[in-house]
N, CA, C, O and CB atoms as a CASP TS submission, in Angstrom:
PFRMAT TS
TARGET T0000
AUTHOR 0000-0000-0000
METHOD Language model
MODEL 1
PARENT N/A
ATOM      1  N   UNK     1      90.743 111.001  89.717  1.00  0.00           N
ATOM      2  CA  UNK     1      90.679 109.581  89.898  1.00  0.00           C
ATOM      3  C   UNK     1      92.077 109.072  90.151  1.00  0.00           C
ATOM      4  O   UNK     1      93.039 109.531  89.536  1.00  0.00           O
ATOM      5  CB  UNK     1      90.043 108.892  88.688  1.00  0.00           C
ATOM      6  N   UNK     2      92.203 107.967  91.208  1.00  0.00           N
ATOM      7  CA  UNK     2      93.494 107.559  91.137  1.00  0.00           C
ATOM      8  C   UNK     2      93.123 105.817  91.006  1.00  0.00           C
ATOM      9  O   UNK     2      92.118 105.244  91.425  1.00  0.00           O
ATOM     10  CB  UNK     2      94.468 108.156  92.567  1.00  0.00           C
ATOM     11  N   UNK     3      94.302 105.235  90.282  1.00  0.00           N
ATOM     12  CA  UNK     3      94.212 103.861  89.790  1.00  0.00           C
ATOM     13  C   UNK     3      95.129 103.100  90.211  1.00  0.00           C
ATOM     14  O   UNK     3      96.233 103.483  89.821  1.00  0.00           O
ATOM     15  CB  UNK     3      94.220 103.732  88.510  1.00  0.00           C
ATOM     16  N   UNK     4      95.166 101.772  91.122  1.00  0.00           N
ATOM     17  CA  UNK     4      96.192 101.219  91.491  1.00  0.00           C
ATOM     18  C   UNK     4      95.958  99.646  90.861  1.00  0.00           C
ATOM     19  O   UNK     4      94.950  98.940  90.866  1.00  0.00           O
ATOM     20  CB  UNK     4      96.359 101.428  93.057  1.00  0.00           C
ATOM     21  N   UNK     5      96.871  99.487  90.498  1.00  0.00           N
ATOM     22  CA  UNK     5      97.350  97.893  90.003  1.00  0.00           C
ATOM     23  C   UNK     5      98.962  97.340  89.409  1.00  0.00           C
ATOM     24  O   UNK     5     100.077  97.753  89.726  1.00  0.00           O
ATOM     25  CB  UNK     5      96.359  97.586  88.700  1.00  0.00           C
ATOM     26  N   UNK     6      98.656  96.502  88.656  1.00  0.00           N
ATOM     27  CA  UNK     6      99.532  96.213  88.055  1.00  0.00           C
ATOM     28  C   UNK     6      99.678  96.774  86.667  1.00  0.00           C
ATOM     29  O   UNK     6      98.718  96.830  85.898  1.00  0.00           O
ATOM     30  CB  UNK     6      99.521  95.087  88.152  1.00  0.00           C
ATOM     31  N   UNK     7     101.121  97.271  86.288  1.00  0.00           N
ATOM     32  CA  UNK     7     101.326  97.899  85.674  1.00  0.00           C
ATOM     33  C   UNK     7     102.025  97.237  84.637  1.00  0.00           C
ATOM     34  O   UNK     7     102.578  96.250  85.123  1.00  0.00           O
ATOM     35  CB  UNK     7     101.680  98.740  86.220  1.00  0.00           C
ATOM     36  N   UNK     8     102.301  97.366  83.130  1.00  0.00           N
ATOM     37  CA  UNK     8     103.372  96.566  82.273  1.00  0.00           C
ATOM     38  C   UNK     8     103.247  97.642  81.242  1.00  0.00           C
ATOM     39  O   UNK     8     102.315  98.283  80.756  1.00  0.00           O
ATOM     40  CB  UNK     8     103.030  94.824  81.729  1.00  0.00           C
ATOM     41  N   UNK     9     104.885  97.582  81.060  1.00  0.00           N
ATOM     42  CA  UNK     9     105.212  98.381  79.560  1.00  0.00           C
ATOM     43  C   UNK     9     104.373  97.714  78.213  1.00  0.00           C
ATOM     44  O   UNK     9     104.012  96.538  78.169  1.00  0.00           O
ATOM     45  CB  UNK     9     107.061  98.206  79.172  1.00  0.00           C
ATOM     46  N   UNK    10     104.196  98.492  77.377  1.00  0.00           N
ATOM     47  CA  UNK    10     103.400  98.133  75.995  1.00  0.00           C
ATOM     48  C   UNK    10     104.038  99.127  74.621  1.00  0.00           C
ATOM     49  O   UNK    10     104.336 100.316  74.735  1.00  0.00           O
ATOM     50  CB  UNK    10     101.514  98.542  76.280  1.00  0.00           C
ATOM     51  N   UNK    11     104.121  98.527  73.678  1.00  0.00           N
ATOM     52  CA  UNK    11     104.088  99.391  72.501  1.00  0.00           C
ATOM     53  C   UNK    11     102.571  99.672  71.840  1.00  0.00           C
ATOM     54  O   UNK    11     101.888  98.805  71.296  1.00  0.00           O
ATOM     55  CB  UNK    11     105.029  98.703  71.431  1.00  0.00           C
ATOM     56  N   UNK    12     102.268 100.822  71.980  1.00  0.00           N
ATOM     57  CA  UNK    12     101.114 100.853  71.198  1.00  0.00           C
ATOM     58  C   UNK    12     101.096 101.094  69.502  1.00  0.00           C
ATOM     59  O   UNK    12     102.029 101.503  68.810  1.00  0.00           O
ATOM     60  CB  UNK    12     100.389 101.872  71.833  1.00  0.00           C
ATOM     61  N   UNK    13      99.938 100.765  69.136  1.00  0.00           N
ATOM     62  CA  UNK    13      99.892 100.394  67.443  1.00  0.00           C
ATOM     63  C   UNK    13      99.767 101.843  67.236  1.00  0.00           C
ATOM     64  O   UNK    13      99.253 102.695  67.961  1.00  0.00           O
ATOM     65  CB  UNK    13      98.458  99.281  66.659  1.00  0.00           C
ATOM     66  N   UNK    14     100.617 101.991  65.559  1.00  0.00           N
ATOM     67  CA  UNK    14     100.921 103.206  65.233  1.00  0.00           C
ATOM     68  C   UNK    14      99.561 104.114  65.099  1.00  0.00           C
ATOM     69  O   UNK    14      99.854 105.307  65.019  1.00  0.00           O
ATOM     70  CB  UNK    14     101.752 103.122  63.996  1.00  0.00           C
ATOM     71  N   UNK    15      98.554 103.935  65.067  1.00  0.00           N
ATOM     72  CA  UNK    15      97.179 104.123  64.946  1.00  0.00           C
ATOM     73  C   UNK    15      96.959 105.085  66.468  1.00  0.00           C
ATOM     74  O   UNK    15      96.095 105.935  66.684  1.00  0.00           O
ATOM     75  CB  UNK    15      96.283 102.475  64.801  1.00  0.00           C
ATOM     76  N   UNK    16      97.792 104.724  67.162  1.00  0.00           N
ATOM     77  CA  UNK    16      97.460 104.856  68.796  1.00  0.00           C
ATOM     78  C   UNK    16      98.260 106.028  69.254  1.00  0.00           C
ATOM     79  O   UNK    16      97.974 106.824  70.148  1.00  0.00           O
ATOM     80  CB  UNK    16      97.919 103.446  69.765  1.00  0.00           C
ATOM     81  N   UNK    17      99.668 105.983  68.227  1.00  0.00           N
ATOM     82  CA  UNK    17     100.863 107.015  68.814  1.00  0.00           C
ATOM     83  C   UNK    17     100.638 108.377  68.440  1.00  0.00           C
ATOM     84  O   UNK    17     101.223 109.329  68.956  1.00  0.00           O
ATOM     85  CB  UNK    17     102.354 106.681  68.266  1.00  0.00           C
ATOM     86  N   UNK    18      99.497 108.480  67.234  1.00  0.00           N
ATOM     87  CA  UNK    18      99.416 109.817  66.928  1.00  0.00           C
ATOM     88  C   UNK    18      98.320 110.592  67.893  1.00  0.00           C
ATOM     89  O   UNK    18      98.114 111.799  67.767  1.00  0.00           O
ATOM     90  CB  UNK    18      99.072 109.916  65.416  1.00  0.00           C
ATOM     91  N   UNK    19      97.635 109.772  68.871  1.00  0.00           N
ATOM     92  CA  UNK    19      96.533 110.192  70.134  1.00  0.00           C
ATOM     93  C   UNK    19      97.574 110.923  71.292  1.00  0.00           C
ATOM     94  O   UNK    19      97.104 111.652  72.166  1.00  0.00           O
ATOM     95  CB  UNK    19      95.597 108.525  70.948  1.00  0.00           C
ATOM     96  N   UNK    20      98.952 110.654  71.197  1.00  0.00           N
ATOM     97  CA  UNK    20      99.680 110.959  72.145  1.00  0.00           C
ATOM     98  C   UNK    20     100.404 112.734  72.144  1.00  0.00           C
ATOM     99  O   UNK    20     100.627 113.499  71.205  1.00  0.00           O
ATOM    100  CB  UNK    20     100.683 109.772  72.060  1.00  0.00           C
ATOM    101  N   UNK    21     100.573 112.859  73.381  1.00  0.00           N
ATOM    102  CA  UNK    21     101.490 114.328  72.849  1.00  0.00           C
ATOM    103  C   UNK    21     102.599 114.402  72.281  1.00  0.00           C
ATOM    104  O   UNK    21     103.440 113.578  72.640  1.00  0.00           O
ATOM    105  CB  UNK    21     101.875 115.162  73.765  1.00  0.00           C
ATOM    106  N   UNK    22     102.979 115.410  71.202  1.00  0.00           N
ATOM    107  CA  UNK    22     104.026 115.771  70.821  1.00  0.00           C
ATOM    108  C   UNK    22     105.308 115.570  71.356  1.00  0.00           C
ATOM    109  O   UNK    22     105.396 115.942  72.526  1.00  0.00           O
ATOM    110  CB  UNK    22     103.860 116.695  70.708  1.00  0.00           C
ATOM    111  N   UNK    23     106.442 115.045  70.813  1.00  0.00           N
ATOM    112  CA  UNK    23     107.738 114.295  71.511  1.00  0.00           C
ATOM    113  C   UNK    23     107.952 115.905  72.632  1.00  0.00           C
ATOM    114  O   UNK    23     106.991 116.649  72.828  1.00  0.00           O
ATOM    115  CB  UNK    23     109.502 113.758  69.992  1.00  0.00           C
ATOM    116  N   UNK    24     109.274 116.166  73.203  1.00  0.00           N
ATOM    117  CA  UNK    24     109.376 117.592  73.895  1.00  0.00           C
ATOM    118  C   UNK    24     110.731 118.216  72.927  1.00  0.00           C
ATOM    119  O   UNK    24     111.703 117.666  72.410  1.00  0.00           O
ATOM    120  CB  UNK    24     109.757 117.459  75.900  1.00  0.00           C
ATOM    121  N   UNK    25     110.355 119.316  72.970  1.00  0.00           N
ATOM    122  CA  UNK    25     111.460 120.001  72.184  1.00  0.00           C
ATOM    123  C   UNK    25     112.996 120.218  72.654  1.00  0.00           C
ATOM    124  O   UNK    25     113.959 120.531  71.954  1.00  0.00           O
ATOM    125  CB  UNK    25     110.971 121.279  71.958  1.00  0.00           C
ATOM    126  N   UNK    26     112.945 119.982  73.929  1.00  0.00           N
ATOM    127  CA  UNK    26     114.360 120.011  74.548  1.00  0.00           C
ATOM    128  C   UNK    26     114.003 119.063  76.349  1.00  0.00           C
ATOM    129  O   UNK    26     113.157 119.113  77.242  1.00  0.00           O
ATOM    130  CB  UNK    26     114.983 122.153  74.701  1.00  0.00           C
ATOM    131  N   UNK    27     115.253 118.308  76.034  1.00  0.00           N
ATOM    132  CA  UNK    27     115.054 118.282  77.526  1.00  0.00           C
ATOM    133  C   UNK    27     116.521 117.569  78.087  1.00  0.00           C
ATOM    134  O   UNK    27     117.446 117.535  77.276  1.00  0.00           O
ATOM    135  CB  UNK    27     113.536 117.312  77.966  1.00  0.00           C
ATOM    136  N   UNK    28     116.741 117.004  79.457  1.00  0.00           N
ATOM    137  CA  UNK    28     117.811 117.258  80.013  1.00  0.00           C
ATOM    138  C   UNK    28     119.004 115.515  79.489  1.00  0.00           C
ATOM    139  O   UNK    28     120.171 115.151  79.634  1.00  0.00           O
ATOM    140  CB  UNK    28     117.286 117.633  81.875  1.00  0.00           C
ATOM    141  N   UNK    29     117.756 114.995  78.888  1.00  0.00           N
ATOM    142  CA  UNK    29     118.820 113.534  78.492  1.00  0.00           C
ATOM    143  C   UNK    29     118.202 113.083  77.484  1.00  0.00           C
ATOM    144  O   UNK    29     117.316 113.803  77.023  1.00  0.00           O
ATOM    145  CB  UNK    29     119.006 112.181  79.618  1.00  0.00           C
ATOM    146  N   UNK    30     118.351 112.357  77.128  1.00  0.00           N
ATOM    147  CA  UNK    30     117.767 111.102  75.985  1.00  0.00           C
ATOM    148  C   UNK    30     116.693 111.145  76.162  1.00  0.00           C
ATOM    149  O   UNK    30     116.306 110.832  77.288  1.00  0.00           O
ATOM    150  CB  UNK    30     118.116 109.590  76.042  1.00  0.00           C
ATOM    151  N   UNK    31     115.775 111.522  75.217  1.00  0.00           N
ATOM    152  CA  UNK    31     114.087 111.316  75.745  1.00  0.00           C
ATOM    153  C   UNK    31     113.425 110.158  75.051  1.00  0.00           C
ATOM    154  O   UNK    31     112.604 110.358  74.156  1.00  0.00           O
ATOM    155  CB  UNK    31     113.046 112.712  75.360  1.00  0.00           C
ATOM    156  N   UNK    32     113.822 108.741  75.513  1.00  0.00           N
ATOM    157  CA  UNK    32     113.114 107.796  75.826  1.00  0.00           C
ATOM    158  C   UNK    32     111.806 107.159  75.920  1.00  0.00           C
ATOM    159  O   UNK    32     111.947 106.080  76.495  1.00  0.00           O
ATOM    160  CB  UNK    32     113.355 107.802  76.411  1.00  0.00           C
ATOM    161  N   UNK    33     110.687 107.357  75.622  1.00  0.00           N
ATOM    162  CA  UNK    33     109.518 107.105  75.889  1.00  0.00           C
ATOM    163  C   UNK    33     108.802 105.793  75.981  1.00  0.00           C
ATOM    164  O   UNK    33     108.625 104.962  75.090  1.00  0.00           O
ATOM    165  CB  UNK    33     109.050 107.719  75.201  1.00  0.00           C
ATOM    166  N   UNK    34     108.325 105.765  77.561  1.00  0.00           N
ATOM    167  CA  UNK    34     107.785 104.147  77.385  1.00  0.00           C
ATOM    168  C   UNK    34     106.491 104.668  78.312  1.00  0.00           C
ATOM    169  O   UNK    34     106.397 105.508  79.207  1.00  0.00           O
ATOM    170  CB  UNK    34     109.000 102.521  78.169  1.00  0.00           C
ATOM    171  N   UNK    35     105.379 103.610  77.558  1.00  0.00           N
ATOM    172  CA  UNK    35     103.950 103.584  77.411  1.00  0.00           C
ATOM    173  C   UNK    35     103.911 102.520  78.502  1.00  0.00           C
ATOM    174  O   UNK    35     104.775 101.643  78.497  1.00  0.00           O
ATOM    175  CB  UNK    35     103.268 103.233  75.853  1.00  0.00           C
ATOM    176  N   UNK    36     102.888 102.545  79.511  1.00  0.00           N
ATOM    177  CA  UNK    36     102.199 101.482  80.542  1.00  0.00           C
ATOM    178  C   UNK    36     101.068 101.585  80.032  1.00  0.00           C
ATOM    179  O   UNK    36     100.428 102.502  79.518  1.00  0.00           O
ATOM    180  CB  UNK    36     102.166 101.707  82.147  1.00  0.00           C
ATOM    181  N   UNK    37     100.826 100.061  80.331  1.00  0.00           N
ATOM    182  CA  UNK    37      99.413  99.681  80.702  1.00  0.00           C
ATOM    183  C   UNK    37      98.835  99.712  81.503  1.00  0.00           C
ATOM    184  O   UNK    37      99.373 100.754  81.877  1.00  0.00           O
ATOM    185  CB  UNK    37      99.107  98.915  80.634  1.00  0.00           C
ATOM    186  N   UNK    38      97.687  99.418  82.723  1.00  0.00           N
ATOM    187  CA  UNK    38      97.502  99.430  83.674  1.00  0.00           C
ATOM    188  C   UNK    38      96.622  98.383  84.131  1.00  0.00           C
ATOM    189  O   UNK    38      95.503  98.379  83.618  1.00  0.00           O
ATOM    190  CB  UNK    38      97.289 100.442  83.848  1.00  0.00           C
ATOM    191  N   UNK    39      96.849  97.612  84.871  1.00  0.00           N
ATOM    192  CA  UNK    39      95.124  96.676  84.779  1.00  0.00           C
ATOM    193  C   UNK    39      94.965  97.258  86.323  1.00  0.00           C
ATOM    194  O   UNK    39      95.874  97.376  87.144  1.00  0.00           O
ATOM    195  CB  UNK    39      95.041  94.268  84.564  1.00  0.00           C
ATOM    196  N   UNK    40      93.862  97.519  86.460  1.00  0.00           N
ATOM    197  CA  UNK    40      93.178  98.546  87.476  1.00  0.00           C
ATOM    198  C   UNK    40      92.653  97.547  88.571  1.00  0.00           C
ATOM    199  O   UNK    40      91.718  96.767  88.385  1.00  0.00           O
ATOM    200  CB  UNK    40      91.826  99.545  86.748  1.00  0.00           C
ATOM    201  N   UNK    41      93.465  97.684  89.886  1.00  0.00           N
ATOM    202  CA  UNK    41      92.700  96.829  91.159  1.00  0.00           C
ATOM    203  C   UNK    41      91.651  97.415  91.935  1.00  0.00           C
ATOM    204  O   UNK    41      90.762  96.928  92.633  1.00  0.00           O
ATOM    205  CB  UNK    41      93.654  96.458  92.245  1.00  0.00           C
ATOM    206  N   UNK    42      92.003  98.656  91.618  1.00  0.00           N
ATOM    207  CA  UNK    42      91.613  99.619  93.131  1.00  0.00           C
ATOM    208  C   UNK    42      91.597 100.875  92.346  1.00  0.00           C
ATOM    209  O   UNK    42      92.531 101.426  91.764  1.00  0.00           O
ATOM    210  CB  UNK    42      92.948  99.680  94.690  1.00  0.00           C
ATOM    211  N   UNK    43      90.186 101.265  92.457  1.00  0.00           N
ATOM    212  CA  UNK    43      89.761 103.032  91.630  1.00  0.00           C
ATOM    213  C   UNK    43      89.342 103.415  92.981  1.00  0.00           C
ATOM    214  O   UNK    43      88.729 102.651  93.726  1.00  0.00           O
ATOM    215  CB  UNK    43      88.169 103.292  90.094  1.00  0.00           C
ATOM    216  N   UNK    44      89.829 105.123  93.414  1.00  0.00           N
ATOM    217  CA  UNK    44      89.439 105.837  93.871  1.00  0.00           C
ATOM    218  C   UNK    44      89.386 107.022  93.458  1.00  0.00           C
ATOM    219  O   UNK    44      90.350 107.714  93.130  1.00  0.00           O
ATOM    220  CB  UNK    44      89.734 105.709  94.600  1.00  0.00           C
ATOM    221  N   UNK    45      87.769 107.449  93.449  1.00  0.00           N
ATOM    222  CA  UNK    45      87.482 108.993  92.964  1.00  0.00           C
ATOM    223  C   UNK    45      87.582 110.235  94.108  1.00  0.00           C
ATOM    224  O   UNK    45      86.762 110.280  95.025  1.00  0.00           O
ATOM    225  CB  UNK    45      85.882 109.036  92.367  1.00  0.00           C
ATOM    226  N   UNK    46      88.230 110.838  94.028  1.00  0.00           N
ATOM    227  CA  UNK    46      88.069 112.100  94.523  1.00  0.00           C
ATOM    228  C   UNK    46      87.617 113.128  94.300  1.00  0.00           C
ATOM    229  O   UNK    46      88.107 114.004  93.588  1.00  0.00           O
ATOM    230  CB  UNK    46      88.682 112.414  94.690  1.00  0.00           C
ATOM    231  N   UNK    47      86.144 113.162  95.162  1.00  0.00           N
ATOM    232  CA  UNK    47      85.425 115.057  94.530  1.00  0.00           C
ATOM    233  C   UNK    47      85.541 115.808  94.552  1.00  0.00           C
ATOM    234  O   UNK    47      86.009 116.192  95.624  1.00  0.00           O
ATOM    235  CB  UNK    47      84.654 115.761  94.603  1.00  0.00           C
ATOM    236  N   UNK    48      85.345 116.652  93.728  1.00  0.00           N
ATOM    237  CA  UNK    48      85.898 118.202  93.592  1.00  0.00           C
ATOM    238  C   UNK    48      84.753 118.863  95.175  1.00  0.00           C
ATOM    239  O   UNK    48      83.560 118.573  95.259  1.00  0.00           O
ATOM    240  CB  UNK    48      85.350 119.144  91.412  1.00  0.00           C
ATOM    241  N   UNK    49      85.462 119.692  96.175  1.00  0.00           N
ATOM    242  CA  UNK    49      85.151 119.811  97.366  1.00  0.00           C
ATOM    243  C   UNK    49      85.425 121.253  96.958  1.00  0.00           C
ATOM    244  O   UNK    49      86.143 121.455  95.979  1.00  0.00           O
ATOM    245  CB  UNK    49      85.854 118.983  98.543  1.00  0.00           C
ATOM    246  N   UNK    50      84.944 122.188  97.588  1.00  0.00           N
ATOM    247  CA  UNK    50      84.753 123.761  97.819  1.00  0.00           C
ATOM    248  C   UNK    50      84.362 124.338  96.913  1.00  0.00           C
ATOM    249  O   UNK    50      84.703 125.506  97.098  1.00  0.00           O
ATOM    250  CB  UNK    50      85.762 124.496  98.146  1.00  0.00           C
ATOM    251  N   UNK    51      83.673 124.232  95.721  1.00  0.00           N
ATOM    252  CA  UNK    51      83.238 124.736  95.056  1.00  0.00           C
ATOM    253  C   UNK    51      82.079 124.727  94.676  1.00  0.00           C
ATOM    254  O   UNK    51      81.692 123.848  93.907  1.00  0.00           O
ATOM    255  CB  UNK    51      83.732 124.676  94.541  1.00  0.00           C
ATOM    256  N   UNK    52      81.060 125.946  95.242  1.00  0.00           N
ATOM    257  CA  UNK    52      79.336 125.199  94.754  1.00  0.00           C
ATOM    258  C   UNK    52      78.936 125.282  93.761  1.00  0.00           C
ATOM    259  O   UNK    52      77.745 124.990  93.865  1.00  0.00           O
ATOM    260  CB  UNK    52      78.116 125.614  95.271  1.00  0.00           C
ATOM    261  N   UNK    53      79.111 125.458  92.985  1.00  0.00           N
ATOM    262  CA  UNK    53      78.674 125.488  91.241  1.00  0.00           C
ATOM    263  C   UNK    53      78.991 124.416  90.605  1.00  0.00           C
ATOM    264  O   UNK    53      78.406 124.082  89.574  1.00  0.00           O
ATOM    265  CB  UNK    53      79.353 126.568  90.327  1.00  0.00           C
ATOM    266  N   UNK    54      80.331 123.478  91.341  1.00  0.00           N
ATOM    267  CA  UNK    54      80.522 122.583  90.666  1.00  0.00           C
ATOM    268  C   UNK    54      79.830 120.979  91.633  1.00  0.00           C
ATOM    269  O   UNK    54      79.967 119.812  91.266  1.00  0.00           O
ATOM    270  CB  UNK    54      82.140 122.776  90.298  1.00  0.00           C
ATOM    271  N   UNK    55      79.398 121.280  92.390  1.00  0.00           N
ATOM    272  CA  UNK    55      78.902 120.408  93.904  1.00  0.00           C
ATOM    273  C   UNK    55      78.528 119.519  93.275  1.00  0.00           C
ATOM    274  O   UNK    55      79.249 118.536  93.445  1.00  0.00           O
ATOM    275  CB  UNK    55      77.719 120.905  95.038  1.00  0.00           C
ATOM    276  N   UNK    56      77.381 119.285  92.310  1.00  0.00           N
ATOM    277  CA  UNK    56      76.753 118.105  92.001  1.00  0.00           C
ATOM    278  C   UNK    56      77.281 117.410  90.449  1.00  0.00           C
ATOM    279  O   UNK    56      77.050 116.338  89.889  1.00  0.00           O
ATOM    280  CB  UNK    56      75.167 118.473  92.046  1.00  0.00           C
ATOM    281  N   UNK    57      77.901 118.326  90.189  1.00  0.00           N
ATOM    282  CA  UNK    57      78.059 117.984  88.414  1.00  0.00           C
ATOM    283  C   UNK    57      79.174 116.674  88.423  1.00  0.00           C
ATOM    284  O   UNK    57      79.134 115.916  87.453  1.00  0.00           O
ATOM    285  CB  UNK    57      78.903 119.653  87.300  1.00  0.00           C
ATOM    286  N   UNK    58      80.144 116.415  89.492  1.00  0.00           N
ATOM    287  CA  UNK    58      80.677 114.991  89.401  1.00  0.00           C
ATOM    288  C   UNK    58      80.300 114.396  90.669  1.00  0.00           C
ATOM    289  O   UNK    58      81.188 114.174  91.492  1.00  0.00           O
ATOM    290  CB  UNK    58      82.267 114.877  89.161  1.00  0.00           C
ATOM    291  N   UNK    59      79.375 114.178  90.867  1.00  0.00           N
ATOM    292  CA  UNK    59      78.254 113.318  92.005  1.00  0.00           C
ATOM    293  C   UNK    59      78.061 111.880  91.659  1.00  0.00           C
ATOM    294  O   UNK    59      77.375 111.389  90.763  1.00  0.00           O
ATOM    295  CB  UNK    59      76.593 113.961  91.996  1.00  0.00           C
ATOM    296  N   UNK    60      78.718 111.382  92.446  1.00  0.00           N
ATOM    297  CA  UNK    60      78.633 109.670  92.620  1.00  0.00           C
ATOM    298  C   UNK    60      76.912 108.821  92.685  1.00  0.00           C
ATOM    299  O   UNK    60      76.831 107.599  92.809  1.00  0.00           O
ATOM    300  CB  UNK    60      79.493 109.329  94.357  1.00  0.00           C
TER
END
């Protein structure tokens, strides 16, 4: 699925931060983390194509 809109930073409630992944154990600067919101204008799904076993199981 891809989602286009408008986007805004948010803090989520501490209730919310433990749903998230694990901080990273190393990385190349300050690891920073900021959460978006999204309010959604425009959804487009893309189907899973070449595979027949999976053909109908995400069918619009």
């Amino acid at each position: 699925m891809q989602f286009t809109g408008t986007a805004q930073a948010v803090e989520p409630a501490a209730g919310k931060l433990e749903l998230f992944a694990p901080v990273p154990h190393f990385t190349d600067a300050v690891f920073d983390p900021v959460h978006m919101r999204i309010e959604p204008q425009f959804v487009t799904v893309h189907p899973l194509s070449g595979n027949p076993d999976r053909e109908y199981e995400h069918a619009l």
